[in-house]
BANUTOR-634625 format. One line per 5 residues: number of its first residue (from 0); for each residue x, y negated, z negated of C-alpha. Coordinates in Angstrom, 2 decimals, always signed. Layout:
BEGIN
NUM) X:Y:Z; ...;
% end
This chain:
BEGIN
0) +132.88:-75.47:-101.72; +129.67:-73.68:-102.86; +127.63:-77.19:-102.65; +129.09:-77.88:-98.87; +127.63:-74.72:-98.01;
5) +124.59:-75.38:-99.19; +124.29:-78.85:-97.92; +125.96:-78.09:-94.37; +122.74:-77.11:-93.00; +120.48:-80.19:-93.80;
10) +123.05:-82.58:-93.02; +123.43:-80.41:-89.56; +119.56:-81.34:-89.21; +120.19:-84.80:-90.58; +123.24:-85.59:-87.83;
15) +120.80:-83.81:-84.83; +117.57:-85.85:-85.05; +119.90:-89.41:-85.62; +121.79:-87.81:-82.50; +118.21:-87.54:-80.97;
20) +116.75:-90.24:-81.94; +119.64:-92.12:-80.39; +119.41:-91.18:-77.36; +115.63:-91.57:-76.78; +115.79:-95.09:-77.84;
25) +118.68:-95.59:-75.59; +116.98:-93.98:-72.48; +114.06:-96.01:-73.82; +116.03:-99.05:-73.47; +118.05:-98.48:-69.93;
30) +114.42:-97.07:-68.29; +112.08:-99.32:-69.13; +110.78:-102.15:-66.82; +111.33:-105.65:-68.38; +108.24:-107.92:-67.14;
35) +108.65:-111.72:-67.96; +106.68:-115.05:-67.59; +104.66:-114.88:-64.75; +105.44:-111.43:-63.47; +103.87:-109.97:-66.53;
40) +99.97:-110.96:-65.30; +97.42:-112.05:-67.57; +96.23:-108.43:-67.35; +98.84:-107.27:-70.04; +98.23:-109.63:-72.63;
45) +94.73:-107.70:-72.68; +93.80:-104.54:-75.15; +93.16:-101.80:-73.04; +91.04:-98.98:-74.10; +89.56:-96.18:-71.82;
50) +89.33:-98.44:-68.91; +87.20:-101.10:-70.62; +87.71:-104.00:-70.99; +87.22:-105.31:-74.44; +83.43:-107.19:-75.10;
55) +83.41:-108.84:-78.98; +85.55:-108.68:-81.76; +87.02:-105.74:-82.81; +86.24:-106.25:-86.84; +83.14:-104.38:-87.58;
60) +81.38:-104.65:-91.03; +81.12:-101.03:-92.08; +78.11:-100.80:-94.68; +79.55:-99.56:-98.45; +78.39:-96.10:-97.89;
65) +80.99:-95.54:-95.47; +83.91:-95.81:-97.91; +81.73:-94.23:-100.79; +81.69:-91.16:-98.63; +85.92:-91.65:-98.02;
70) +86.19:-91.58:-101.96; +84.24:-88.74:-102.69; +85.75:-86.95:-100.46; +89.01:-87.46:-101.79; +88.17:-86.58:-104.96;
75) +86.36:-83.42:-104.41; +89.53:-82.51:-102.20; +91.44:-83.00:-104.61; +89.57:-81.15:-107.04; +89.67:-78.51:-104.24;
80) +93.62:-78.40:-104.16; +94.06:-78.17:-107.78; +91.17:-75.11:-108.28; +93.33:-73.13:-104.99; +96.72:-74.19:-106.71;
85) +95.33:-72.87:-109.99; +94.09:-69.37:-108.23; +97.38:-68.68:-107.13; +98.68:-68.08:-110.99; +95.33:-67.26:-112.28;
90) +97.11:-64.58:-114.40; +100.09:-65.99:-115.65; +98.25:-68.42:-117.31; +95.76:-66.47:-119.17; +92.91:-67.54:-121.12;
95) +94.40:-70.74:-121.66; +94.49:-71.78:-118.21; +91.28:-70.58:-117.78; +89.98:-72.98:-120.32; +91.74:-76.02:-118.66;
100) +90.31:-75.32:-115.55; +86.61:-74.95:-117.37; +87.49:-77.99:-118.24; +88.29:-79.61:-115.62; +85.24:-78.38:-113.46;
105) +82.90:-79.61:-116.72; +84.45:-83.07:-116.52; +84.11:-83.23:-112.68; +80.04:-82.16:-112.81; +79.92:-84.49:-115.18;
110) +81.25:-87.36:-112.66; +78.85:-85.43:-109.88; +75.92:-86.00:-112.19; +76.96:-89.73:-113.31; +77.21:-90.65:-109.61;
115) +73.62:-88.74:-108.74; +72.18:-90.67:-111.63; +74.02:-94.02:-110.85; +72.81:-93.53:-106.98; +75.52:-93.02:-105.54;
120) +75.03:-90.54:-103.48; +71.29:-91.68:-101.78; +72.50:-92.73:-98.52; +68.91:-94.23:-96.90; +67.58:-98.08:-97.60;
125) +66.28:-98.90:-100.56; +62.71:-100.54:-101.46; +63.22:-104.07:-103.52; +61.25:-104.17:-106.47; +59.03:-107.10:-106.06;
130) +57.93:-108.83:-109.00; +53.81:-109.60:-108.84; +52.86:-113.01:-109.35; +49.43:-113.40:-111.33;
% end
């Protein structure tokens, strides 16, 4: 009896948003104009964005820095969640936890100076190195 009760109220929740979503697809389906074959005009086979219609393809070649910048972030965000996570229970850990997240900050300058070093992080063009020939 104990585990109904605590189960009743997320199967409640469960049996209201099926019960929802139900209906809205329903309405959905009963509501919505149906436009076939020629009554459908050429006009909605086009993307529409903004009022404008589309010029080009839509694939664009974004340069490597662009997803350099995506990855980096996500690992100094995740660096961020862990450091907040670990400030919460500063204490309970001790000097032990203290030392892991030392740690963990050492390893990730590390990876902040490797990528410095490596280039990773200069964003302008770059000059070619042109060999002279005597």
């Amino acid at each position: 009896m104990c585990s109904f009760c605590t189960l009743h109220p997320l199967m409640t929740y469960a049996i209201a948003i099926a019960a929802l979503l139900s209906v809205m697809l329903a309405l959905a389906s009963v509501t919505g104009n149906r436009r076939v074959g020629p009554a459908r005009g050429a006009s909605m086979n086009l993307p529409f964005e903004s009022g404008i219609l589309p010029v080009g393809s839509a694939h664009l070649r974004l340069p490597v820095q662009y997803y350099l910048v995506a990855v980096f972030f996500v690992i100094f965000d995740a660096e961020a969640v862990f450091l907040f996570s670990w400030a919460t229970v500063v204490r309970q850990t001790g000097w032990q936890g203290y030392g892991a997240v030392l740690l963990f900050v050492v390893f990730l300058g590390i990876a902040l100076a490797y990528l410095w070093r490596s280039g990773g992080l200069e964003w302008g063009p770059t000059q070619r190195l042109t060999r002279k020939v005597p």
